[in-house]
C-alpha positions as CSV (number, residue, x, y, z in Angstrom):
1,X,-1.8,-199.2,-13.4
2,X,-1.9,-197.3,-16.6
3,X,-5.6,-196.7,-18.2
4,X,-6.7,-196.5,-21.4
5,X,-7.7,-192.7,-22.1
6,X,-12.1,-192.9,-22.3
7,X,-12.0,-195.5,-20.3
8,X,-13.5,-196.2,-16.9
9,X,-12.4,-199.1,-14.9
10,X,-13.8,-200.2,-11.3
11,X,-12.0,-202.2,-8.3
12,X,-12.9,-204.0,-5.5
13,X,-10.5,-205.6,-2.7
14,X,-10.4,-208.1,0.0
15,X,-7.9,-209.3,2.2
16,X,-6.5,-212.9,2.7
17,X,-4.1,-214.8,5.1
18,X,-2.0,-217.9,5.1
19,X,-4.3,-220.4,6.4
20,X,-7.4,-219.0,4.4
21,X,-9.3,-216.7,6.0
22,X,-10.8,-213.8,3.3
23,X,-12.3,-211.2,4.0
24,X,-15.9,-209.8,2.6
25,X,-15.1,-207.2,-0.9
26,X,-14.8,-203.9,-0.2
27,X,-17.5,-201.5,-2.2
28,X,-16.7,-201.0,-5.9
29,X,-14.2,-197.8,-6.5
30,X,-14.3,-196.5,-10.0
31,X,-12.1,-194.3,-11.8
32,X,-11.9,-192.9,-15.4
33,X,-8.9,-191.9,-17.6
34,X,-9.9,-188.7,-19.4
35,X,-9.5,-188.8,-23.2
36,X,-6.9,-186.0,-24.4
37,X,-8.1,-182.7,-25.7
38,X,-6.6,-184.3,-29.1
39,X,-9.2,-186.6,-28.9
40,X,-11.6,-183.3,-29.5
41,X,-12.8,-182.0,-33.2
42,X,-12.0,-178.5,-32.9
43,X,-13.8,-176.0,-34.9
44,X,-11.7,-172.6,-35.9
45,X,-10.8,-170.9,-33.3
46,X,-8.9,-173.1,-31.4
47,X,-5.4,-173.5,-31.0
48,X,-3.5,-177.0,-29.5
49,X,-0.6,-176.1,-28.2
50,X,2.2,-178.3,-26.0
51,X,2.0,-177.6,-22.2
52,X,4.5,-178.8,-19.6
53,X,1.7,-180.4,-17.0
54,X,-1.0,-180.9,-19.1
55,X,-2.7,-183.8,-19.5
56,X,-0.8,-186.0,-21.9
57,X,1.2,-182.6,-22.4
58,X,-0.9,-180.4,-24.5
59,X,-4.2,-178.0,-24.1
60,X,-6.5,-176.5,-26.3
61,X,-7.2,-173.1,-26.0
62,X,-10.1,-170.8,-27.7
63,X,-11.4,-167.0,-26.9
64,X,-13.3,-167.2,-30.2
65,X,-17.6,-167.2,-28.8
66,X,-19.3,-170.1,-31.4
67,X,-15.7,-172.1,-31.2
68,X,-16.6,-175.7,-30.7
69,X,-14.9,-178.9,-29.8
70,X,-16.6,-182.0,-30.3
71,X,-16.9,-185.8,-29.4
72,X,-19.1,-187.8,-31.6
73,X,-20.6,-191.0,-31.0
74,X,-20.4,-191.0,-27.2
75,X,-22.0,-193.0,-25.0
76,X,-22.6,-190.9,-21.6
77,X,-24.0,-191.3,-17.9
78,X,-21.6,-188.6,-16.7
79,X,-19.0,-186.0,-18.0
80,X,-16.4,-183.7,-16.3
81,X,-14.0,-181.2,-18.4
82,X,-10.4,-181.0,-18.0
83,X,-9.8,-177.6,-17.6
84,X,-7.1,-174.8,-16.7
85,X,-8.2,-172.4,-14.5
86,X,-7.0,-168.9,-13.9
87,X,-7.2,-165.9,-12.0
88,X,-8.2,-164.2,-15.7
89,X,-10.8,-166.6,-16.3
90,X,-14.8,-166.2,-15.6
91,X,-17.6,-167.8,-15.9
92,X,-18.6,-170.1,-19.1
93,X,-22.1,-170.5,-19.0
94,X,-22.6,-173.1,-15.9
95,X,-18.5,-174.0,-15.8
96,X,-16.5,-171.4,-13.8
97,X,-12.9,-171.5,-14.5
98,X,-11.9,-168.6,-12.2
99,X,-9.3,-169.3,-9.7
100,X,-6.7,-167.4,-7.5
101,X,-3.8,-169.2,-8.9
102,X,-3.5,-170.6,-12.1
103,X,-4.1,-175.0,-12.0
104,X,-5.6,-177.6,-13.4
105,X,-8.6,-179.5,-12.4
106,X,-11.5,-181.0,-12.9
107,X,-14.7,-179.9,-13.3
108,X,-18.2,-182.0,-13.1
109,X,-20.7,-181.1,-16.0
110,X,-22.9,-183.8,-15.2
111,X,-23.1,-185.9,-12.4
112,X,-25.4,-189.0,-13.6
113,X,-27.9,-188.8,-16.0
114,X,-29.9,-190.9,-18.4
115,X,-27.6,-193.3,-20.5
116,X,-27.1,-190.6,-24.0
117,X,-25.6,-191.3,-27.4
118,X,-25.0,-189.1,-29.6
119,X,-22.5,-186.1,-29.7
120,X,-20.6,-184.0,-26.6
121,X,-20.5,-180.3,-27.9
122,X,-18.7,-177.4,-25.6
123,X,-18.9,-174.3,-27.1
124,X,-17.3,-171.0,-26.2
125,X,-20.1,-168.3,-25.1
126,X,-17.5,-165.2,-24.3
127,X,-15.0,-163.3,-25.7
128,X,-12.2,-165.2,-22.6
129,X,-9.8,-167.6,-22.6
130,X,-10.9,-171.1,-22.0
131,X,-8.2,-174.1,-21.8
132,X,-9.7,-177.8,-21.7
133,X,-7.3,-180.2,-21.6
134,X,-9.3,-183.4,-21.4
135,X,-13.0,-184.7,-21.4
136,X,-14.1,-187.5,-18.8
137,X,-17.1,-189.3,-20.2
138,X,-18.5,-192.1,-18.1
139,X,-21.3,-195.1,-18.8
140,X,-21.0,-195.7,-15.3
């Protein structure tokens, strides 16, 4: 199944045979498709550039403190970031993207919290590189 990028979507199974027999549904699963660093108003200080394995094959990379990338009119239980991280990198305020190789995962900003509209800001804090490469952003 391909997903719609900002989109979450949830599953739930049971099994069947041929003369009828079902079984009960299995507990809900959910899963969300990340919406591209694209998808992100970047301040100055950024730079999108293409990236063999990244998410929908580019990143978006800043070492400028103040830069900002934004997603406006969100409508948020939980959020994760996209992120590259490095054996170069340190920590960004509460997100550490230090790592002894360099890879991309994903890291949780907020694991569930009262439904929020309004605007998803992430802001560089130091003088070091940080790459995001997508923003998950759950009303689930």
């Amino acid at each position: 199944m391909t997903g719609t990028p900002g989109r979450t979507y949830c599953f739930s199974v049971r099994s069947g045979e041929t003369v009828g027999n079902l079984s009960a549904w299995s507990p809900e699963r959910c899963r969300a498709v990340p919406l591209d660093d694209r998808s992100l108003t970047a301040s100055r200080g950024w730079v999108r550039r293409t990236e063999a394995g990244a998410f929908e094959g580019t990143a978006t990379r800043s070492s400028t403190p103040g830069a900002t990338l934004r997603l406006t009119g969100a409508s948020v239980t939980r959020l994760a970031l996209v992120v590259t991280t490095c054996p170069t990198c340190r920590l960004i305020s509460t997100i550490c993207t230090y790592s002894a190789t360099t890879r991309r995962q994903v890291v949780r900003l907020a694991s569930r919290i009262t439904l929020t509209r309004g605007t998803v800001t992430l802001k560089v804090t130091q003088r070091r590189a940080v790459i995001v490469d997508g923003l998950i952003v759950t009303r689930r």
